[in-house]
C-alpha positions as CSV (number, residue, x, y, z in Angstrom):
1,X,8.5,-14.7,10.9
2,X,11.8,-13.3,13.1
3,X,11.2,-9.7,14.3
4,X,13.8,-7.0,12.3
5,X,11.9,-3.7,12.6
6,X,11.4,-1.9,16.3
7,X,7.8,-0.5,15.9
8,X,8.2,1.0,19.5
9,X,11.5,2.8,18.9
10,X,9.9,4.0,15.5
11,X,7.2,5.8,16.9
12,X,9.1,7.5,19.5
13,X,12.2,8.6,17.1
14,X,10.0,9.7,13.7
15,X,7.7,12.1,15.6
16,X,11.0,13.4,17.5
17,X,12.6,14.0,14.3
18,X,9.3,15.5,12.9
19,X,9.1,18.7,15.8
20,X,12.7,18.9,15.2
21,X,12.0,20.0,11.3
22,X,8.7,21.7,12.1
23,X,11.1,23.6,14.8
24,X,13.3,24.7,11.7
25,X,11.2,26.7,10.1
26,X,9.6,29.6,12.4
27,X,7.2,27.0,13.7
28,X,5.2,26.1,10.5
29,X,5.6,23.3,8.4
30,X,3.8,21.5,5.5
31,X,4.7,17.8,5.6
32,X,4.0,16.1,2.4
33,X,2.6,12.4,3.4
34,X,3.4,9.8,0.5
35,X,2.5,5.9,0.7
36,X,-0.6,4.3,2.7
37,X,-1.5,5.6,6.7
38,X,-4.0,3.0,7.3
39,X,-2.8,-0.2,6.0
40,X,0.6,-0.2,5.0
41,X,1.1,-3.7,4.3
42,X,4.1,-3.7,2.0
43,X,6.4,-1.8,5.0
44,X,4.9,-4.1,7.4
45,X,5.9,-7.3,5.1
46,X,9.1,-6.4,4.2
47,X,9.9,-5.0,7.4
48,X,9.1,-7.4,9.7
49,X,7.7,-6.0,13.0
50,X,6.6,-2.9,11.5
51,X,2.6,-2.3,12.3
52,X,0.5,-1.3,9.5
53,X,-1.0,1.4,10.8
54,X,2.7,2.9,12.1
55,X,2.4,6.0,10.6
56,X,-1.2,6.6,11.8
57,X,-0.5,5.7,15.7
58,X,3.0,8.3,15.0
59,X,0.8,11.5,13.7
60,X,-1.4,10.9,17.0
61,X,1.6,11.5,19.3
62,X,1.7,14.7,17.1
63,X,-2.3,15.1,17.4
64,X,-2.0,18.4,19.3
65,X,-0.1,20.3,16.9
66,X,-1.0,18.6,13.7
67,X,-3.6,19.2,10.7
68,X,-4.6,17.4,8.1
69,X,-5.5,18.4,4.7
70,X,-6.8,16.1,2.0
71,X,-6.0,16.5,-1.5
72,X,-8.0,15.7,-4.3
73,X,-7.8,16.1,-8.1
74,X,-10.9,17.1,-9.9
75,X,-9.9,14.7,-12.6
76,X,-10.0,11.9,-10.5
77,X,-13.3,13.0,-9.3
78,X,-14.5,13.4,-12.7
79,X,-13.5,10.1,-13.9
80,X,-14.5,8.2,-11.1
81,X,-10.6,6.9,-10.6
82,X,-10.7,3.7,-8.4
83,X,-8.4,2.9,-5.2
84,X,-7.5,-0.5,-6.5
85,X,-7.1,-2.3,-2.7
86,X,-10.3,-1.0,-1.5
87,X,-12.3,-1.1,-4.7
88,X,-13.7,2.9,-4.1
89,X,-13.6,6.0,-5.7
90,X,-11.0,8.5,-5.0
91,X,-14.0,10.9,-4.0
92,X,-15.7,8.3,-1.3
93,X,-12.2,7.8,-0.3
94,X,-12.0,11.1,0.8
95,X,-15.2,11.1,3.1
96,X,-13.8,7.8,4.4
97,X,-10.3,9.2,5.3
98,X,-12.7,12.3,6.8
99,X,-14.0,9.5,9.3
100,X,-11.4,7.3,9.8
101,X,-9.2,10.5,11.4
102,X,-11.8,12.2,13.4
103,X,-12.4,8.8,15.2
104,X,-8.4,8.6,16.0
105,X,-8.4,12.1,17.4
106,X,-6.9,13.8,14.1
107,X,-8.2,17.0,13.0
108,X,-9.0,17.2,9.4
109,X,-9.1,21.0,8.9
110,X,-9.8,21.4,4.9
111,X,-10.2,19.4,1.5
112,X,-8.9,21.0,-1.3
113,X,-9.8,20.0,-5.4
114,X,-6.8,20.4,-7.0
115,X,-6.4,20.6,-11.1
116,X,-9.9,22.6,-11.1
117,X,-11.9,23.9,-13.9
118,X,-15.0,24.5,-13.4
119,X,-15.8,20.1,-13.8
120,X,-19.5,19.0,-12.8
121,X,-18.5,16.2,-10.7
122,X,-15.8,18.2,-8.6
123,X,-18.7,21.2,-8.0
124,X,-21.3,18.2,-6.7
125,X,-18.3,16.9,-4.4
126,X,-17.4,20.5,-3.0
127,X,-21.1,20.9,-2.6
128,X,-21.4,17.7,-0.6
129,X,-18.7,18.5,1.9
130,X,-19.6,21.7,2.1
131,X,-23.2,20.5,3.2
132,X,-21.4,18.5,5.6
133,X,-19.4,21.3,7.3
134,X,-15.9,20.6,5.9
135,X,-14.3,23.6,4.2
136,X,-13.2,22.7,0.6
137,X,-10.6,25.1,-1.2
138,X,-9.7,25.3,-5.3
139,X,-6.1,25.3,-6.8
140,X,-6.1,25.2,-10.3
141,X,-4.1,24.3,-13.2
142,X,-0.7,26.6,-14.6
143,X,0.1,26.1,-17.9
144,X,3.9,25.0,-18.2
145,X,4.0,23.4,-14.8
146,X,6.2,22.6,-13.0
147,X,8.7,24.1,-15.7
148,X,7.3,27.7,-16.4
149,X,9.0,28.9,-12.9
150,X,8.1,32.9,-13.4
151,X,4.3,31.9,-14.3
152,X,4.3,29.3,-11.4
153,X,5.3,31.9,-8.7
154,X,3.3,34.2,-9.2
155,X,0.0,36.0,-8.7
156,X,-1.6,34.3,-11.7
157,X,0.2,31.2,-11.0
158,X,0.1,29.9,-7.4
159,X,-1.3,33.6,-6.7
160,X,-4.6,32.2,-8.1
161,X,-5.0,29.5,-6.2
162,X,-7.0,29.6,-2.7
163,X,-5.1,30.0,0.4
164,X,-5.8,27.1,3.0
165,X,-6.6,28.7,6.2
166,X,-4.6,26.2,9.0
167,X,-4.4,26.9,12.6
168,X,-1.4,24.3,13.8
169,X,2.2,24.5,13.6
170,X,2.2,21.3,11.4
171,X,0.2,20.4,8.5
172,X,0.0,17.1,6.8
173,X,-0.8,17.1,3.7
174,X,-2.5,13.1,2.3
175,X,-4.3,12.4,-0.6
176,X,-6.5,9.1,-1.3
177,X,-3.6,7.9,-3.9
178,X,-0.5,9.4,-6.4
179,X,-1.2,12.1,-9.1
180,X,-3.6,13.7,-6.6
181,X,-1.6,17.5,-6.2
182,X,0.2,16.9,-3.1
183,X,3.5,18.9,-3.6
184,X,2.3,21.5,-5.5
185,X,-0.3,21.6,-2.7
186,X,2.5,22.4,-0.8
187,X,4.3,25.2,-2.7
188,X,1.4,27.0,-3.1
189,X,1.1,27.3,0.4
190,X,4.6,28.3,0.9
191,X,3.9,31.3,-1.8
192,X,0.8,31.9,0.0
193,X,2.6,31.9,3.8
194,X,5.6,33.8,2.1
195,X,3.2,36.8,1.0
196,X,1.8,36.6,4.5
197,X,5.3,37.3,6.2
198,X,5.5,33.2,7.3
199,X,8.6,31.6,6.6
200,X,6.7,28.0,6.3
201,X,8.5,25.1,5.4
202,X,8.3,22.2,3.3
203,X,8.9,18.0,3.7
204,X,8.9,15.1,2.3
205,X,7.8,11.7,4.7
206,X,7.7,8.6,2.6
207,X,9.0,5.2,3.8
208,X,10.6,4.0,0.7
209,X,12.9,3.9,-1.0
210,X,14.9,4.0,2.3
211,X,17.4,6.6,2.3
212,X,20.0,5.2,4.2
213,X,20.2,1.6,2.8
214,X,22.3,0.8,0.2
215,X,20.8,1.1,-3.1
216,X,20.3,-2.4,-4.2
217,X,19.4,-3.9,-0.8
218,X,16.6,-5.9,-0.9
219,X,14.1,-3.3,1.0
220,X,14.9,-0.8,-1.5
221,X,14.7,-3.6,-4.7
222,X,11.4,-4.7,-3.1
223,X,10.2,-0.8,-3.4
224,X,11.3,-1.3,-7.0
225,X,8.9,-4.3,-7.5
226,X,6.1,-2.5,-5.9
227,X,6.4,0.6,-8.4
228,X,7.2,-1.5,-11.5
229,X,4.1,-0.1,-13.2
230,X,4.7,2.9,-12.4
231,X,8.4,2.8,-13.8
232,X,10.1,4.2,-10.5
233,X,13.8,3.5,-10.4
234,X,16.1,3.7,-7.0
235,X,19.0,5.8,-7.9
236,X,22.1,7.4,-5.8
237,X,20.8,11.4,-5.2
238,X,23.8,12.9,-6.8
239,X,22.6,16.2,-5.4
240,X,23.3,14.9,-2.1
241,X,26.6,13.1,-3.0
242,X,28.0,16.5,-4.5
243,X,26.9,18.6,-1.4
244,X,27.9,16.7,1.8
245,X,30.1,13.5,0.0
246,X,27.7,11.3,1.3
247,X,25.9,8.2,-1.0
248,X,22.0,8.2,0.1
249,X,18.8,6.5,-2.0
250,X,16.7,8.5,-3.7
251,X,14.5,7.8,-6.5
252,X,14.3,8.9,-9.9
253,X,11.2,11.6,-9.9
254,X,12.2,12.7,-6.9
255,X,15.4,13.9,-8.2
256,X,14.2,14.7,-11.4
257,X,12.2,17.0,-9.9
258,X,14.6,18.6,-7.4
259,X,16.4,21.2,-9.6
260,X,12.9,22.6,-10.9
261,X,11.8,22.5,-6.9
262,X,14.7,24.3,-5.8
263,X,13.8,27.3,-8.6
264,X,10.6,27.1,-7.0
265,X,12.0,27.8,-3.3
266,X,13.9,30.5,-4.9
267,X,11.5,32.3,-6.3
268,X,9.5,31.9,-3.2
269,X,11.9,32.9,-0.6
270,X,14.8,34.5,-2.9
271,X,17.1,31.8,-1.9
272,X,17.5,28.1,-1.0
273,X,19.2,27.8,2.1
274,X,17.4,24.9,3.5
275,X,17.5,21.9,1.1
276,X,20.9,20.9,-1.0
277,X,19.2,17.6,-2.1
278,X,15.9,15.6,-2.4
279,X,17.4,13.6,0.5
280,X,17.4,17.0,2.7
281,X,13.6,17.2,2.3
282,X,13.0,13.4,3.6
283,X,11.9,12.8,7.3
284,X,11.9,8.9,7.2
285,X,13.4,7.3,9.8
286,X,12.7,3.8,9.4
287,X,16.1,3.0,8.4
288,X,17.3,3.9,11.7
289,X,14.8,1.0,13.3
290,X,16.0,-2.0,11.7
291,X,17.3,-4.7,14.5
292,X,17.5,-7.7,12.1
293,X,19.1,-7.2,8.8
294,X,19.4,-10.2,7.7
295,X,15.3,-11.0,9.1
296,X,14.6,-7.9,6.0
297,X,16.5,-9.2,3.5
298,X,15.0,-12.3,3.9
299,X,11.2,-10.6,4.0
300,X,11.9,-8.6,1.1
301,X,13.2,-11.6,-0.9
302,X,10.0,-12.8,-0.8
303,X,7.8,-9.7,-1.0
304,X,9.7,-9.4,-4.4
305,X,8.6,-12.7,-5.8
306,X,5.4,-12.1,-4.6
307,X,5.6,-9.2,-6.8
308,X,6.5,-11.2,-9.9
309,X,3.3,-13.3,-9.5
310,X,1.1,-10.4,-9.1
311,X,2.7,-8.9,-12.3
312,X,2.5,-12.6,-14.6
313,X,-1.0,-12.6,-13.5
314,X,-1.9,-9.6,-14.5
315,X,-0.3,-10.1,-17.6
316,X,-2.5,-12.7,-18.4
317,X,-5.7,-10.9,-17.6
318,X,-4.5,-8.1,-20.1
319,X,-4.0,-5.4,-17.3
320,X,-0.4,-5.5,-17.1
321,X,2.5,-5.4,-20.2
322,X,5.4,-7.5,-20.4
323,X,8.0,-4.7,-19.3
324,X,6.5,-4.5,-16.0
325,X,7.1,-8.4,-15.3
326,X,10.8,-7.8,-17.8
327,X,11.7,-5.3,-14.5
328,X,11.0,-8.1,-11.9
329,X,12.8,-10.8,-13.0
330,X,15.7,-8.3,-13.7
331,X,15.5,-7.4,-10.2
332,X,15.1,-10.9,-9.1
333,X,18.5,-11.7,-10.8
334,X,19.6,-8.8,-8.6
335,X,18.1,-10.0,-5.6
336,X,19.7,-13.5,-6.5
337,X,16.3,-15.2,-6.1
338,X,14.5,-17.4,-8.0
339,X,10.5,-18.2,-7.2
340,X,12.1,-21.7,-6.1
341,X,12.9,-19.8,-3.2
342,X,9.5,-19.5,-1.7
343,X,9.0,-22.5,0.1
344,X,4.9,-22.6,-0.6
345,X,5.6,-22.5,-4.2
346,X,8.0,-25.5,-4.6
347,X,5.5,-27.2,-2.3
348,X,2.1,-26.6,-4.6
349,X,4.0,-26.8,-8.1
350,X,5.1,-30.6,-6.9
351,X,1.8,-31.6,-5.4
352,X,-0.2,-30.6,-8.8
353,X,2.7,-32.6,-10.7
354,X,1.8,-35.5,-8.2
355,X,-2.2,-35.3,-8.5
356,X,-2.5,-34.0,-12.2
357,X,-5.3,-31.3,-10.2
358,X,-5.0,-28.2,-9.2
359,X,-3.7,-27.6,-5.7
360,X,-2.5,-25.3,-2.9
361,X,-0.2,-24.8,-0.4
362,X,0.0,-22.7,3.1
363,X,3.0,-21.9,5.1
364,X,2.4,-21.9,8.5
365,X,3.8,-19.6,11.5
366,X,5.8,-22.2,12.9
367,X,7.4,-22.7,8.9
368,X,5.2,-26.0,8.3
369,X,3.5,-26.3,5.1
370,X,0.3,-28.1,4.3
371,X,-0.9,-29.0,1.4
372,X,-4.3,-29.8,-0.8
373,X,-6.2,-30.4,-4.4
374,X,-9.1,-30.1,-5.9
375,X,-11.8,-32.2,-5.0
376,X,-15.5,-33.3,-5.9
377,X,-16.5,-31.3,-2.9
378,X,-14.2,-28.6,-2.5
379,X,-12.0,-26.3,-4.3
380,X,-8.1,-26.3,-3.7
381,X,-8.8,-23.5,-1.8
382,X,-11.4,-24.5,0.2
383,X,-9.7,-27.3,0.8
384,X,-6.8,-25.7,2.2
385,X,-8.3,-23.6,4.6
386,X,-9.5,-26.8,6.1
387,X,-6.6,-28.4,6.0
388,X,-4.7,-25.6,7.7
389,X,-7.6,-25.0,10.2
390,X,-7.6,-28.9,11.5
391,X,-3.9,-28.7,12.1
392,X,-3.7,-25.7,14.0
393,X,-6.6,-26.7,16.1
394,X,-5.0,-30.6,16.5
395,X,-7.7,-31.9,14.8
396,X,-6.9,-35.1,12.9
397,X,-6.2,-34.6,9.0
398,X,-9.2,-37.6,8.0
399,X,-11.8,-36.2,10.6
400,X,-15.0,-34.7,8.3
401,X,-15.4,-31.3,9.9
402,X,-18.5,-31.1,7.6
403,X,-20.7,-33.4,6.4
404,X,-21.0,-34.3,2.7
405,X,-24.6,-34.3,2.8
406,X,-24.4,-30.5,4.2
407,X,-22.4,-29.8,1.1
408,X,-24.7,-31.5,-1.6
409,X,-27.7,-28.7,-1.2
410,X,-25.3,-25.8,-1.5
411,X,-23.5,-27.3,-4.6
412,X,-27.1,-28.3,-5.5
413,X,-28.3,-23.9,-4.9
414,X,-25.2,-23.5,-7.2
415,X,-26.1,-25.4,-10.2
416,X,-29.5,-25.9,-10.0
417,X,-30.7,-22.7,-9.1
418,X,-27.8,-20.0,-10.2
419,X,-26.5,-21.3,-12.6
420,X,-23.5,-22.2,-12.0
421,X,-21.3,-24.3,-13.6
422,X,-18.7,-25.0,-10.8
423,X,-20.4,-26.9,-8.2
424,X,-17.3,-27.1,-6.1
425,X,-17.4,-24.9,-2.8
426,X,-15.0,-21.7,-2.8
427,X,-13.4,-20.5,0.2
428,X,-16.6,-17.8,1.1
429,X,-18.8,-21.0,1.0
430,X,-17.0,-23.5,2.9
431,X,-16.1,-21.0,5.9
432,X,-20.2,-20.5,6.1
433,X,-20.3,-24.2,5.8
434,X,-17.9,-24.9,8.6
435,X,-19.9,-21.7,11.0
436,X,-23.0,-24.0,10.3
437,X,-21.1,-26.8,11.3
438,X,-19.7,-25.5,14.5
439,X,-23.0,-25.3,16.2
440,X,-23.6,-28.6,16.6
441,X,-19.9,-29.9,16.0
442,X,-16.9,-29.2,18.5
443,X,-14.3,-30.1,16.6
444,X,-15.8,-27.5,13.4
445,X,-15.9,-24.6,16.5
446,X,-12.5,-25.4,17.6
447,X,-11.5,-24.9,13.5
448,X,-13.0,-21.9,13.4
449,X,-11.6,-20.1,16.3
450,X,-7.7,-20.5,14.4
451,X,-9.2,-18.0,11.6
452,X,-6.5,-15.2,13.7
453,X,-3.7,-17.8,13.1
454,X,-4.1,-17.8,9.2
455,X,-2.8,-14.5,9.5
456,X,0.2,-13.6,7.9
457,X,0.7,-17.0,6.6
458,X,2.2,-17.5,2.7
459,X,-0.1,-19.3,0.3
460,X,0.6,-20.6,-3.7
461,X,-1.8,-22.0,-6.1
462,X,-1.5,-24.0,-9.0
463,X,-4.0,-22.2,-10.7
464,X,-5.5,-18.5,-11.0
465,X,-8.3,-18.2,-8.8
466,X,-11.8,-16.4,-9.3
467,X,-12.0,-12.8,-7.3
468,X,-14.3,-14.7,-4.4
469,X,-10.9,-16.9,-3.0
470,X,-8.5,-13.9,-3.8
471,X,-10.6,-11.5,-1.2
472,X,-11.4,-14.0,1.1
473,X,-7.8,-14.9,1.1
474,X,-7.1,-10.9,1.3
475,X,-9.3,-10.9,4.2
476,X,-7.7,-13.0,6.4
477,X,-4.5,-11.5,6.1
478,X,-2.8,-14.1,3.9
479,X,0.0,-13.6,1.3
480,X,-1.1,-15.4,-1.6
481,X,0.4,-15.9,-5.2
482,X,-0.6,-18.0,-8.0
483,X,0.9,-19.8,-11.0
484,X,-0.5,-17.8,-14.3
485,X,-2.5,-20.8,-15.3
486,X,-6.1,-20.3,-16.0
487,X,-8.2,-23.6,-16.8
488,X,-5.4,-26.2,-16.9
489,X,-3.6,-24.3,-19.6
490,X,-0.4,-22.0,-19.3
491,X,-0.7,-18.8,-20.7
492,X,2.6,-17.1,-20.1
């Protein structure tokens, strides 16, 4: 895939920009964190070259003056509310992002249960941490938020809540996923510093939609894709228009939420001489390190399709409605794509035509595309991975990396003994297989030592697959999408 992001300059320019707003505000600022710091996949796949862990390796060039503070909601704790790419609870999430930032050098300084009243599970948690040395502070709910403006600032509305003790100039405020308490994390804060004589500040750093972009670029409609269930819409931030004459991308809660924000800052500070617009509060500079337009338009193209066979599938396991996939196809018509577009997708479709079985296809680094089926050995899957593994390691396509007779005991353990009813091998199976095989096979080692190259590669099935293939396929670091056909039979 061509290169249109500068990581490098990034890094350098998004912390610079950062000490220049913390430097606005008497040398304290709270810096709202949105989107993923780990693993941000969707930046890094729609802007090609950007790392994953970008905004991570940017907060520790700020590691000396920055703080963390993770927010939590006590009704997420209480209903056990699920991260759905890592399959944990908000609350282990939490102790996780604890560990993850200590390890990198960050210092976490507080936790703080937002949306508190007195709930069993959010006592346990604040025990636990507490047990653990970690100081854990309580904001609770105001009636009328964020609308009641005179109850909000004031001593029994943000007046009630704790004040976070913080010790560095800038603190970063993250939370294990939306709805968490973030911004008004935030303004109570400012309230808080404000009573204290601080003049703190406030900001905004999320990636998309990207500011500076026009609105219906392909980056920004691929943001749109990625937030279909959640409704978001990219709109011009007329705020900002009015104020300077200038057209930037916002989107909609964001600028729903500005005019009761900048009551907020009134109320606080008397006056809102800081931020005109929603745009004003953003620190993103991402849209200033894009080399290769055209390289982003292209990534996003496909992100966004990808996108629409996430959405169809989920439609057809129930956990998705048809306005969410109604939204991608209308931004597909936008986009001026079509799923023909993907090259993996034309390439599996036509090759299940051909064999009447279900099949898959992979698209390589190097743009070639190998295909498979289903076979009495293997899954489609299975197969695939093979397939792709022999040709990156120059293996020829008809040499047996494993041995049928290795095969026939596990399908045997399947059937026989688990009962199950599949005894073809999924793709967790056959890469055990293939280990097995490599310790007495050179050709099976040199397959097994291209796993890296399967990295970032595009894959499309003719079929759903079972959760087994989709997280092995997740593990490798491929993009995959399937047709929403379960058993032979289309369901949308």
């Amino acid at each position: 895939m061509r290169i249109g992001f500068d990581n490098d300059k990034y890094l350098k320019i998004q912390s610079e920009h950062i000490k220049e707003r913390i430097s606005q505000f008497g040398d304290k600022l709270y810096l709202e964190f949105g989107g993923k710091l780990f693993d941000d996949y969707h930046a890094s796949r729609v802007l090609p070259g950007f790392a994953p862990d970008s905004k991570l390796q940017m907060l520790m060039q700020l590691s000396d003056v920055a703080e963390i503070v993770i927010v939590i909601s006590a009704a997420d704790i209480e209903k056990n509310k699920v991260r759905g790419d890592l399959g944990i609870t908000y609350d282990v999430d939490v102790v996780r992002l604890i560990g993850e930032f200590e390890k990198k050098g960050l210092y976490v300084g507080s936790v703080v249960i937002t949306q508190f009243a007195g709930q069993n599970g959010a006592v346990q948690f604040r025990e636990k941490l507490e047990k653990r040395g970690i100081k854990v502070y309580q904001h609770y709910k105001i009636e009328g938020y964020p609308s009641n403006i005179p109850l909000i600032v004031s001593e029994n509305g943000f007046g009630k809540n704790d004040y976070i003790e913080t010790t560095r100039p800038l603190v970063v405020i993250t939370a294990p996923g939306p709805g968490s308490g973030k911004m008004a994390t935030c303004l109570s804060q400012l309230y808080h510093e404000n009573i204290r004589g601080t003049k703190a500040g406030y900001a905004k750093f999320e990636t998309f939609p990207i500011w500076n972009l026009p609105l219906k670029h392909p980056v920004n409609l691929a943001y749109e894709a990625a937030t279909a269930d959640l409704n978001d819409v990219n709109m011009i931030d007329p705020f900002h228009l009015e104020a300077y004459g200038k057209t930037t991308v916002n989107y909609n809660r964001d600028i729903e939420i500005f005019p009761v924000l900048n009551a907020i800052f009134e109320g606080i500070y008397g006056e809102n001489t800081y931020y005109k617009s929603p745009t004003d509060m953003g620190v993103n500079m991402a849209g200033n390190c894009i080399i290769d337009d055209e390289a982003c338009c292209v990534a996003s193209k496909m992100e966004i399709i990808r996108r629409y066979y996430t959405a169809v599938n989920k439609l057809v396991k129930e956990e998705a409605t048809e306005n969410e996939v109604y939204k991608i196809e209308l931004l597909m018509k936008q986009a001026k794509i079509t799923t023909d577009d993907r090259k993996v997708t034309v390439a599996a479709k036509k090759r299940a035509e051909e064999s009447g079985v279900p099949t898959a296809a992979i698209e390589l680094s190097d743009g070639t595309i190998i295909t498979s089926k289903t076979s009495d050995f293997l899954g489609a899957s299975a197969a695939l991975l093979l397939n792709a593994l022999k040709y990156l390691a120059g293996i020829e396509h008809d040499e047996k990396l494993i041995r049928p007779e290795a095969i026939e005991p596990i399908q045997d353990l399947k059937v026989r003994f688990l009962g199950g009813k599949n005894p073809r091998l999924h793709t967790d199976e056959v890469l055990i297989a293939l280990s097995l095989a490599a310790v007495s096979n050179e050709n099976a080692k040199c397959a097994i030592e291209q796993i890296p190259a399967l990295r970032g590669c595009q894959v499309h099935t003719s079929v759903m697959l079972s959760e087994v293939d989709i997280k092995i396929f997740k593990k490798l670091g491929v993009d995959l999408t399937s047709e929403p056909v379960r058993s032979g039979l289309k369901l949308y």
